[in-house]
Backbone as a ProteinNet text record, in pm:
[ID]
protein_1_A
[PRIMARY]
XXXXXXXXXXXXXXXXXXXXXXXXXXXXXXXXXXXXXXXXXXXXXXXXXXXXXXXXXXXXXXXXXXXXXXXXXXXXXXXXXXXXXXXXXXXXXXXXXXXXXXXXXXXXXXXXXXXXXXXXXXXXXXXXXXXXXXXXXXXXXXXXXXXXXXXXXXXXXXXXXXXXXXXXXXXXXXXXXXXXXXXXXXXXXXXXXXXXXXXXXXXXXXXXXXXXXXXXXXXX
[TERTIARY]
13636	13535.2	13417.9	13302.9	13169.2	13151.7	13077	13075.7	12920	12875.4	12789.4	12859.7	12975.2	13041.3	13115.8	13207.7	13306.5	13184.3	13066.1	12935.4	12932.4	12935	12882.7	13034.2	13175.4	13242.6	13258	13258.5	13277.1	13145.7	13038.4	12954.8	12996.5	13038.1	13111.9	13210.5	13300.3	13396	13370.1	13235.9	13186.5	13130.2	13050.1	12976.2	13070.4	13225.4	13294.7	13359.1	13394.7	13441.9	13313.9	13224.1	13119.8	13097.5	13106.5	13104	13227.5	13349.3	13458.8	13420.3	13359.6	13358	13255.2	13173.1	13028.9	13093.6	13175.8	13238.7	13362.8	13443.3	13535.2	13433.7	13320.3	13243.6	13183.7	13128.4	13130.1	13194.3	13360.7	13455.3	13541	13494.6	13583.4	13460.2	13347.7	13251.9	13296.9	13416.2	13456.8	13565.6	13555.3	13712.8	13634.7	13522.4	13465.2	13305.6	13233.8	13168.6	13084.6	12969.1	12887.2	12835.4	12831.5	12774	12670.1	12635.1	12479.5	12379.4	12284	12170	12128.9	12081	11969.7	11814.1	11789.9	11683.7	11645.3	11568.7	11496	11376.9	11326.8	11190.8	11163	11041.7	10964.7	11027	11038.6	11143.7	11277.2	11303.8	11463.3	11580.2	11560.3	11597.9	11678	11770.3	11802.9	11755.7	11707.7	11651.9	11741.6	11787.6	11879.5	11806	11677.9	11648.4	11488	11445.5	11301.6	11321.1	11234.2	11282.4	11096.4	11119.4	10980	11010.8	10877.2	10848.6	10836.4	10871.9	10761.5	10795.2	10676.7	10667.9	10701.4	10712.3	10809.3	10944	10992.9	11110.6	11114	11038.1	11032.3	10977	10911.9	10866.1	10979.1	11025.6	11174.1	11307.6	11322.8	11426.6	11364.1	11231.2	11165.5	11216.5	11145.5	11186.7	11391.1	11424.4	11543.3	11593.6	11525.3	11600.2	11546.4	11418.6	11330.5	11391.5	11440.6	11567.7	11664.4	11768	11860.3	11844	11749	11704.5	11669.6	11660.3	11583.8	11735.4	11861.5	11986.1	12042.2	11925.2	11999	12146.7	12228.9	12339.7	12344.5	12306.6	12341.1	12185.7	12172.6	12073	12121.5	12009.2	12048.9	11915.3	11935.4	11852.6	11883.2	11750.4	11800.3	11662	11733.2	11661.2	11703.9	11624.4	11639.5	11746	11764.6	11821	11900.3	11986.6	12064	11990.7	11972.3	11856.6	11947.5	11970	12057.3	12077.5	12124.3	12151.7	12137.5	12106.2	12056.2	12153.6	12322.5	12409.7	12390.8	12356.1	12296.3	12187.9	12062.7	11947.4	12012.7	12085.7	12131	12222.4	12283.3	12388.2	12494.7	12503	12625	12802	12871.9	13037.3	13072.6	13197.4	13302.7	13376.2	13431.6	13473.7	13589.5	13655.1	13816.3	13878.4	13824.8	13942.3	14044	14058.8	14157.7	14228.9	14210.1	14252.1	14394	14283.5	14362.2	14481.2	14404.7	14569.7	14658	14663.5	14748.4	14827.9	14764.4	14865.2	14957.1	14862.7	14974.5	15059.2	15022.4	15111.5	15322.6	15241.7	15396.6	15430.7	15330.8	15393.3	15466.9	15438.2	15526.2	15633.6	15613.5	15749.8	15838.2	15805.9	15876.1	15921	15860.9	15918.4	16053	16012.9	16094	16230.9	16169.3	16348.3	16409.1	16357	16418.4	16468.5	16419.8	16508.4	16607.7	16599.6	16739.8	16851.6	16809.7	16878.2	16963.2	16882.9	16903.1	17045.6	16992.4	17066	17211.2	17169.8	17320	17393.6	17339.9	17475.2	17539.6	17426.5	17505.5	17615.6	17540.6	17670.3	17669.6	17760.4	17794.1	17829.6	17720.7	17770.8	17717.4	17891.9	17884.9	17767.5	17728.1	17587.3	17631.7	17628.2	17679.1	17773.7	17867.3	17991.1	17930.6	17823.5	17725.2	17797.8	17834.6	17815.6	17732.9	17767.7	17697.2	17581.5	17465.7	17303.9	17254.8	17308	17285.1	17101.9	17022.6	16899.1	16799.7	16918.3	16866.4	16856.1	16924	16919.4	16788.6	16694.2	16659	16506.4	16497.5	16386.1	16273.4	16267.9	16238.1	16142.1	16195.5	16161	16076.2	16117	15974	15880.1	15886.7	15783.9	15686	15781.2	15655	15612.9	15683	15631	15486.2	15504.9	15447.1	15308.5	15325.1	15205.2	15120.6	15187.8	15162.5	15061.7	15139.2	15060.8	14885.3	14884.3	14828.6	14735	14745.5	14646.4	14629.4	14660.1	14627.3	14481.4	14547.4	14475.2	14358	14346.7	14213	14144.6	14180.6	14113.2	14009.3	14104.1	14060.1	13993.8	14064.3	13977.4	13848.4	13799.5	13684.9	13610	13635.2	13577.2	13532.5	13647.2	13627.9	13489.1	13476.8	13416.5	13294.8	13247.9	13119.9	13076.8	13174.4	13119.8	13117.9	13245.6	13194.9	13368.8	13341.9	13230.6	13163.8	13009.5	12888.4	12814	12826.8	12718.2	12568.8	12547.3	12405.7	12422.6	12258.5	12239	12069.5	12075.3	11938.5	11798.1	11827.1	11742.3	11653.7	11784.7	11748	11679.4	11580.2	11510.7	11379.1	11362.9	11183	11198.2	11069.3	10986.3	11018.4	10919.7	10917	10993	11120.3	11275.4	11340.2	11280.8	11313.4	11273.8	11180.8	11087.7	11224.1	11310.6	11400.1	11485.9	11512.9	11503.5	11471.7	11305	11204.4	11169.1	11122	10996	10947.1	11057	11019.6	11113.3	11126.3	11241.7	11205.9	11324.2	11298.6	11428.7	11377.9	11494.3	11462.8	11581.7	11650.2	11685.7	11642.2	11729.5	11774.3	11887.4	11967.1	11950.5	11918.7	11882	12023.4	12128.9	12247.8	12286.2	12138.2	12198.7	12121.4	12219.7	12193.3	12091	12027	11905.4	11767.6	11794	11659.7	11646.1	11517.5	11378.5	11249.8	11216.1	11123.9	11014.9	10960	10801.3	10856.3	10933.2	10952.2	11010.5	11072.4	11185.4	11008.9	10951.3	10851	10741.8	10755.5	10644.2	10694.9	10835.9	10862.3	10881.1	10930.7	10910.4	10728.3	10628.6	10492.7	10479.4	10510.5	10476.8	10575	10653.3	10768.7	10668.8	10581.1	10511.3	10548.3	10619.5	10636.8	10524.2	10542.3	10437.1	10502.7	10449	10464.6	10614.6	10565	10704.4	10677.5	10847.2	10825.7	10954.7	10944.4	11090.1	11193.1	11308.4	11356.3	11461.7	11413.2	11558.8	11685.7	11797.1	11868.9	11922.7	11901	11889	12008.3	12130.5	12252.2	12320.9
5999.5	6072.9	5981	6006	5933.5	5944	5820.8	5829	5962.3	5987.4	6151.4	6220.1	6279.9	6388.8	6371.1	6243	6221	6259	6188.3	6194.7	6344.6	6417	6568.6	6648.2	6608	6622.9	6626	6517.6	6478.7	6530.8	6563	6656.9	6799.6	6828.6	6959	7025	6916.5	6909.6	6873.8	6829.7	6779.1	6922.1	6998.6	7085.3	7204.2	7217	7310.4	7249.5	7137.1	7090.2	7187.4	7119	7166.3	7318.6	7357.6	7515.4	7614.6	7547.3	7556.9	7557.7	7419.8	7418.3	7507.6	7523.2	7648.2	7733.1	7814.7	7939.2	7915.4	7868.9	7783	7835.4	7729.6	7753.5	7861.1	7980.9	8113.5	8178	8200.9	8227.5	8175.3	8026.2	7973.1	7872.8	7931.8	7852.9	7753.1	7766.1	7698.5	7595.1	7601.2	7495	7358.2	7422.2	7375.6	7391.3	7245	7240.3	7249.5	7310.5	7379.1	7185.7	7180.2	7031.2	6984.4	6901.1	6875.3	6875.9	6979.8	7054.1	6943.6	6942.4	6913.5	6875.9	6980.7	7030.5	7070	6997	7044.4	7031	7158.5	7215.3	7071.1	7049	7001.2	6970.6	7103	7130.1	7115.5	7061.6	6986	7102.5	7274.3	7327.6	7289.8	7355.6	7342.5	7476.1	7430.8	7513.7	7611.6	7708.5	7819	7815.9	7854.9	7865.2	7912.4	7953.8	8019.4	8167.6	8285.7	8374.5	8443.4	8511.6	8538.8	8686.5	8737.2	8927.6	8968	9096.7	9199.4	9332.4	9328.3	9518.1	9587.6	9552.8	9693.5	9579.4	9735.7	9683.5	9589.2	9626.9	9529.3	9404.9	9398.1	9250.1	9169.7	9230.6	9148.7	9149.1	9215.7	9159.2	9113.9	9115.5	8971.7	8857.3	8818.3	8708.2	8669.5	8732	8767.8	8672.1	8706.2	8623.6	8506.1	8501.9	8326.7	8277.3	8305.6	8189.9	8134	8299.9	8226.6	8153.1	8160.6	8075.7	7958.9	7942.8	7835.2	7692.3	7797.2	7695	7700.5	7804	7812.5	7932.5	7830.2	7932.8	7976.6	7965.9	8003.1	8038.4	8256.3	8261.7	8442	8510.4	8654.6	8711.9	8863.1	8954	9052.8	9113.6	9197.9	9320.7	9452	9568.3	9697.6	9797.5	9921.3	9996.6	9983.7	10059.9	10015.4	10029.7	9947.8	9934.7	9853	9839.7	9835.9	9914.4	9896.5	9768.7	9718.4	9597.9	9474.4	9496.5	9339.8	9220.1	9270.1	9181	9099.4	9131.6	9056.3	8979.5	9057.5	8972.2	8831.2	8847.3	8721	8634.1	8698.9	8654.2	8605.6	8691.4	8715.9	8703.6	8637.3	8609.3	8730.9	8760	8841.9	8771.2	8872.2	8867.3	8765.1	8661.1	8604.5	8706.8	8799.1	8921.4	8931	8999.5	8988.1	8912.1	8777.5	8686.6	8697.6	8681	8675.8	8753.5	8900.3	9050.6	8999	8948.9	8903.3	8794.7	8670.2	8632	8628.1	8754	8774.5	8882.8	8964	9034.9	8960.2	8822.2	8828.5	8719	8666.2	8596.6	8717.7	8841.1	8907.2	8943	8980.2	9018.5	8888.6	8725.8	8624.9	8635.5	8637.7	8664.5	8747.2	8890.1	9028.2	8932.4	8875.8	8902.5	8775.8	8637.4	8564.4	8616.1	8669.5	8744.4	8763.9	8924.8	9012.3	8934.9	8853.5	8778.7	8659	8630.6	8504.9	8532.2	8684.8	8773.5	8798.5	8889.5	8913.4	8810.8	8655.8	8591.7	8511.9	8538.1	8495.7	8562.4	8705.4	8802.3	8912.2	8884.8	9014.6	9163.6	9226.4	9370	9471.1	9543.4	9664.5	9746.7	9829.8	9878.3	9969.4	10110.8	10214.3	10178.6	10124	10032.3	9968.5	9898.5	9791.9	9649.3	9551.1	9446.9	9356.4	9254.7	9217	9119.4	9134.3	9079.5	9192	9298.9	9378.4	9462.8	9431.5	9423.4	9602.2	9647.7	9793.5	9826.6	9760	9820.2	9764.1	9622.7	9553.4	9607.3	9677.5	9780.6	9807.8	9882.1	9940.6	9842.3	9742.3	9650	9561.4	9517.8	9436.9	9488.7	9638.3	9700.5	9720.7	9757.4	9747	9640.5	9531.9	9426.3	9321.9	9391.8	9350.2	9428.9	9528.9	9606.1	9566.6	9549.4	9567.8	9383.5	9337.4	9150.4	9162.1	9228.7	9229.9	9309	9432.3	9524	9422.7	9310.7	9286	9170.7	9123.4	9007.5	9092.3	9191.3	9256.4	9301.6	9316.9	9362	9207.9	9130.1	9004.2	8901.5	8895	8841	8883.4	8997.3	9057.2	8969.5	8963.2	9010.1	8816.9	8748.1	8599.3	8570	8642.8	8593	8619.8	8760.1	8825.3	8762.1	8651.3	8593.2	8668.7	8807.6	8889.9	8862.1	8934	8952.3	8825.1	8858.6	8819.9	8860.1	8852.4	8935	8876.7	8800.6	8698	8655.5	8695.3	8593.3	8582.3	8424.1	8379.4	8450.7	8524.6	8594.5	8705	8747.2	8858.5	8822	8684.7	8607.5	8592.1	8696.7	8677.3	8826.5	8810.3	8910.7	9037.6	9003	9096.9	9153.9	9084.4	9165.5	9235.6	9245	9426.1	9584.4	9534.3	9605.6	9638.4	9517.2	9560.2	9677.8	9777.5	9869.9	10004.8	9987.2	10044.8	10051.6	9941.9	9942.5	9800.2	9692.6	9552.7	9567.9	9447.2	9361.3	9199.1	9117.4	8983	8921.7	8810.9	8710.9	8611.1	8561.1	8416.1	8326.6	8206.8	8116.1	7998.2	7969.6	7862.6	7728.5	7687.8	7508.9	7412.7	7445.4	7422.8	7464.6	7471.2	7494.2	7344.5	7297.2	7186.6	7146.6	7285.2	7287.5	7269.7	7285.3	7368.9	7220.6	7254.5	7148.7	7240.1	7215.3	7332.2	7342	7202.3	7222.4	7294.9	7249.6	7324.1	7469.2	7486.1	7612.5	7749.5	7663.7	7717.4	7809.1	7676.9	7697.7	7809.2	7852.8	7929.9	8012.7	8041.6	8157	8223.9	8141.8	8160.1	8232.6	8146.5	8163.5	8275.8	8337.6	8491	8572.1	8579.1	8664.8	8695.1	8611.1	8666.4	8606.2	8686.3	8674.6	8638.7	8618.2	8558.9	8482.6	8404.3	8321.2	8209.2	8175.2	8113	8111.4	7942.6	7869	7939	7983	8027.3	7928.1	7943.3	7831.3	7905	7799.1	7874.9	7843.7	7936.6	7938.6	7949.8	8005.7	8069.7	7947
9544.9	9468.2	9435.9	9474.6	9469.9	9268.7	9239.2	9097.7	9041.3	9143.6	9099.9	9098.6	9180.1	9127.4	9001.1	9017.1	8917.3	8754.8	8778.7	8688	8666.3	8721.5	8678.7	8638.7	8701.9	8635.6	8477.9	8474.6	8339.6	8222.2	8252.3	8182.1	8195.9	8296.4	8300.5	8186.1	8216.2	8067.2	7968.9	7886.7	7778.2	7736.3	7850.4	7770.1	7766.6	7855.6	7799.3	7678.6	7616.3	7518.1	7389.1	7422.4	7338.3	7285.2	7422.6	7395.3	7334.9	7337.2	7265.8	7140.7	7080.5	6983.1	6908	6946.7	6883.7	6880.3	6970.5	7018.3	6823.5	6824.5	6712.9	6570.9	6592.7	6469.4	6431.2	6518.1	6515.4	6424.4	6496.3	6443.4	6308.5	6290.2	6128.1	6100.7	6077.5	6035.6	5879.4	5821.3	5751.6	5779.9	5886.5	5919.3	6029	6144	6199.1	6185.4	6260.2	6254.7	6379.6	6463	6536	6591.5	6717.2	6772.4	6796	6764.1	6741.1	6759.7	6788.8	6876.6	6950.2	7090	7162.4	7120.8	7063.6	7026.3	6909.6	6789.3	6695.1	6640.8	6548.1	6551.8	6447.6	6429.6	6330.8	6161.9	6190.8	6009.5	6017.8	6118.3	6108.9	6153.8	6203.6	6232.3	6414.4	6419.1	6544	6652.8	6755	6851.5	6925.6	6916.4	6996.8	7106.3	7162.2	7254.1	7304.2	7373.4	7407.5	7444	7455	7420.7	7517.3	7622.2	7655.7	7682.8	7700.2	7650.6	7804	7794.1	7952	7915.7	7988.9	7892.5	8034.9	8171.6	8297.6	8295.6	8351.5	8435.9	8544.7	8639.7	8776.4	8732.4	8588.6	8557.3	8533.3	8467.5	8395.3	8518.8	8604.5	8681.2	8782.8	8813.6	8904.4	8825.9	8683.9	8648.8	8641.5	8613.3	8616.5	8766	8823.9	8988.7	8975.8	8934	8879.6	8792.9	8702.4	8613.6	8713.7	8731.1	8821.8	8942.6	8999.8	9112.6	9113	8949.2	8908.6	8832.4	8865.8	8793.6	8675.6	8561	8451.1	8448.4	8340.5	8377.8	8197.5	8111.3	7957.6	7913.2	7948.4	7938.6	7962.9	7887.5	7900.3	7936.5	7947.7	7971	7865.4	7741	7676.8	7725.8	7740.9	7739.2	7677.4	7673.9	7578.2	7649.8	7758.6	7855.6	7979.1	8076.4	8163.2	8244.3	8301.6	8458.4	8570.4	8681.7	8794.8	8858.3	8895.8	8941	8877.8	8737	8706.1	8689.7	8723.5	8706.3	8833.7	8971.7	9067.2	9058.6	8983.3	8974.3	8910.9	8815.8	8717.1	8778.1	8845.2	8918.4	8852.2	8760.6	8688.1	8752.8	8771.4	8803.1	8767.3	8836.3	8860.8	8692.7	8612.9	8490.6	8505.3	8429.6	8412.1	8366.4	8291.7	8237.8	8298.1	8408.7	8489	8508.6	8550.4	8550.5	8378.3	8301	8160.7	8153.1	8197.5	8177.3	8245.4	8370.8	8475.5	8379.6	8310.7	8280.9	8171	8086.5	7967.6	7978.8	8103.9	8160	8173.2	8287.1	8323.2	8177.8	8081.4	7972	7913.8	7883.3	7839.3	7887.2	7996	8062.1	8105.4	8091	8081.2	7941.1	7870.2	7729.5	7680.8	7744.1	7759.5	7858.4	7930.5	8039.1	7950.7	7900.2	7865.4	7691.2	7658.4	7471.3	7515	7593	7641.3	7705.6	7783.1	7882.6	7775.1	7711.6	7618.4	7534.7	7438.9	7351.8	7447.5	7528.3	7624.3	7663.9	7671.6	7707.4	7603	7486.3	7381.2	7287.1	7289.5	7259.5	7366.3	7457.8	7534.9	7501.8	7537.4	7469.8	7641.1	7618.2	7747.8	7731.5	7837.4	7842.1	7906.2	7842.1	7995.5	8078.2	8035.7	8144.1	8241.3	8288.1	8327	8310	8356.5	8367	8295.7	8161.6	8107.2	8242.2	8130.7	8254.5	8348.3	8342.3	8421.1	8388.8	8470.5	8450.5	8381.9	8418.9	8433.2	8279.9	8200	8062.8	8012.9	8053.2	8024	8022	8135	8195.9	8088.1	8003	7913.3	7823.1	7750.8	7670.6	7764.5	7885.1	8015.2	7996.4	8046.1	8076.6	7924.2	7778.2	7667.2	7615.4	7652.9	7596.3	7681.6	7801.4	7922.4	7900	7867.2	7851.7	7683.4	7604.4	7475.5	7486	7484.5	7520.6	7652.3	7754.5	7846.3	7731	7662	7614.2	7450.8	7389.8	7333.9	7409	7480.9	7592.3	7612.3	7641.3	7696.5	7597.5	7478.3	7347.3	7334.4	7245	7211.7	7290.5	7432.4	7520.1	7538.3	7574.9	7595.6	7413.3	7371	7227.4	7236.2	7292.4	7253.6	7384.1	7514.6	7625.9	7571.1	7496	7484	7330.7	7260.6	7128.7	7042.4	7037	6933.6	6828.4	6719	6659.9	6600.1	6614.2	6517.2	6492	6335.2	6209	6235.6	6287.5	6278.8	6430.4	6498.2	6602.3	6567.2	6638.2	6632.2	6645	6748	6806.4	6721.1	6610	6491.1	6423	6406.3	6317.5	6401	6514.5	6647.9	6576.4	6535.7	6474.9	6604.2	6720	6848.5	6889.3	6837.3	6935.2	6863.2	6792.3	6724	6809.7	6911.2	7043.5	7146.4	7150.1	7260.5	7248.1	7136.8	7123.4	7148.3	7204	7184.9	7352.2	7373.5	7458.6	7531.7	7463.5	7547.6	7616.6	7694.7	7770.2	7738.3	7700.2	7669.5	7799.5	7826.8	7860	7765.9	7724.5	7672.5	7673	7683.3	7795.5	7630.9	7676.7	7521.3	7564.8	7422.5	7394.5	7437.3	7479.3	7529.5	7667.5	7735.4	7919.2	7973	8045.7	8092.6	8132.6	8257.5	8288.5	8167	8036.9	7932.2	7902.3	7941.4	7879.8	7828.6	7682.9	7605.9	7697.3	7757.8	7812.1	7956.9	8069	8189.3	8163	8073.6	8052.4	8023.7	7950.5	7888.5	8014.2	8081.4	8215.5	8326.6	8328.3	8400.8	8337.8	8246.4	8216.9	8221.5	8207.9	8193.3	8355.9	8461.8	8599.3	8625.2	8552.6	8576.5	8502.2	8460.9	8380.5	8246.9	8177.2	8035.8	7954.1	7814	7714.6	7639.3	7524.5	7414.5	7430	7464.9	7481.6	7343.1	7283.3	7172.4	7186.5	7109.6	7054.2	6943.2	6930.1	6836.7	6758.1	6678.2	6577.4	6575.2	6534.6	6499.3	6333.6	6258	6115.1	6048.8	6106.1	6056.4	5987.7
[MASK]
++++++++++++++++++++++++++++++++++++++++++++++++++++++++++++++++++++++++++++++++++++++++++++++++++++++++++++++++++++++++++++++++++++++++++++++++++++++++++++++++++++++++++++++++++++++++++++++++++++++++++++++++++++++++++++

């Protein structure tokens, strides 16, 4: 392994360490503490990110392919309405969800066969004149416990990937994006993507056509 990869490795895992931890502080803003901005304003605030305007559609998922083309990966698109395709423009990944149900699927049903299994050879009890271990009685309890873990996994998971819940985001503190509602479209790009530098981050978004582009703190 050449020491650039091993090099980008190891930032790899720093900024998922990192992002663990924000994600943590979100959630128990009293137990943990949020890691130490990149970026801050003048007044000692920490920088969430830049935040630029477009008033069409085709403006905003042009730029939309100019971010992603451009490497940032911690960065959104907000609009009044769904725009067809824009999970391509962004180039948005195929969800882990799945991934996740799958494996609390068979954790449950490892769970389910090792109780019953566990229970039955410690106290043997006949089953329908069955053969103690005999799997068929066992059926029942796999299958709800298998389901019940997988449908908790997909509740909470979803909820931990999308950062919810949160009562407060940065963004609710730009006067303008109260419009996305209405009648704007903004992209976002965060003071925590590897790629974001205020003056270049700034400049492309300028050359994608957005307006009023401006730094947002984050105040919370």
């Amino acid at each position: 392994m050449t020491t650039t990869k091993k090099g980008e490795i190891e930032m790899d895992i720093k900024d998922m360490i990192n992002d663990a931890k924000s994600l943590g502080a979100d959630y128990f803003p009293m137990f943990l503490r949020k890691p130490a901005p990149k970026f801050v304003t003048e007044s000692g605030n920490a920088v969430f990110g830049i935040i630029a305007e477009f008033d069409e559609t085709p403006k905003v998922f042009k730029a939309a392919k100019q971010v992603r083309d451009a490497g940032y990966s911690k960065w959104d698109v907000h609009t009044p309405f769904p725009i067809h395709d824009m999970e391509s423009a962004m180039g948005i990944k195929t969800t882990k969800l799945p991934l996740m149900a799958a494996g609390a699927a068979l954790t449950g049903v490892t769970i389910a066969i090792s109780l019953q299994w566990g229970i039955d050879w410690l106290y043997p009890v006949v089953v329908q004149g069955k053969p103690a271990g005999a799997w068929q009685a066992f059926m029942p309890v796999i299958f709800e416990l298998g389901v019940l873990i997988t449908a908790f996994m997909c509740i909470f998971g979803m909820l931990a990937l999308n950062g919810l819940p949160r009562f407060h985001h940065p963004l609710f503190s730009h006067e303008r994006f109260t419009r996305v509602s209405n009648d704007r479209f903004f992209i976002a790009i965060e003071a925590n993507d590897p790629n974001f530098d205020p003056i270049k981050t700034k400049k492309l978004l300028e050359d994608a056509g957005g307006t009023d582009i401006a730094l947002v703190e984050d105040v919370s």
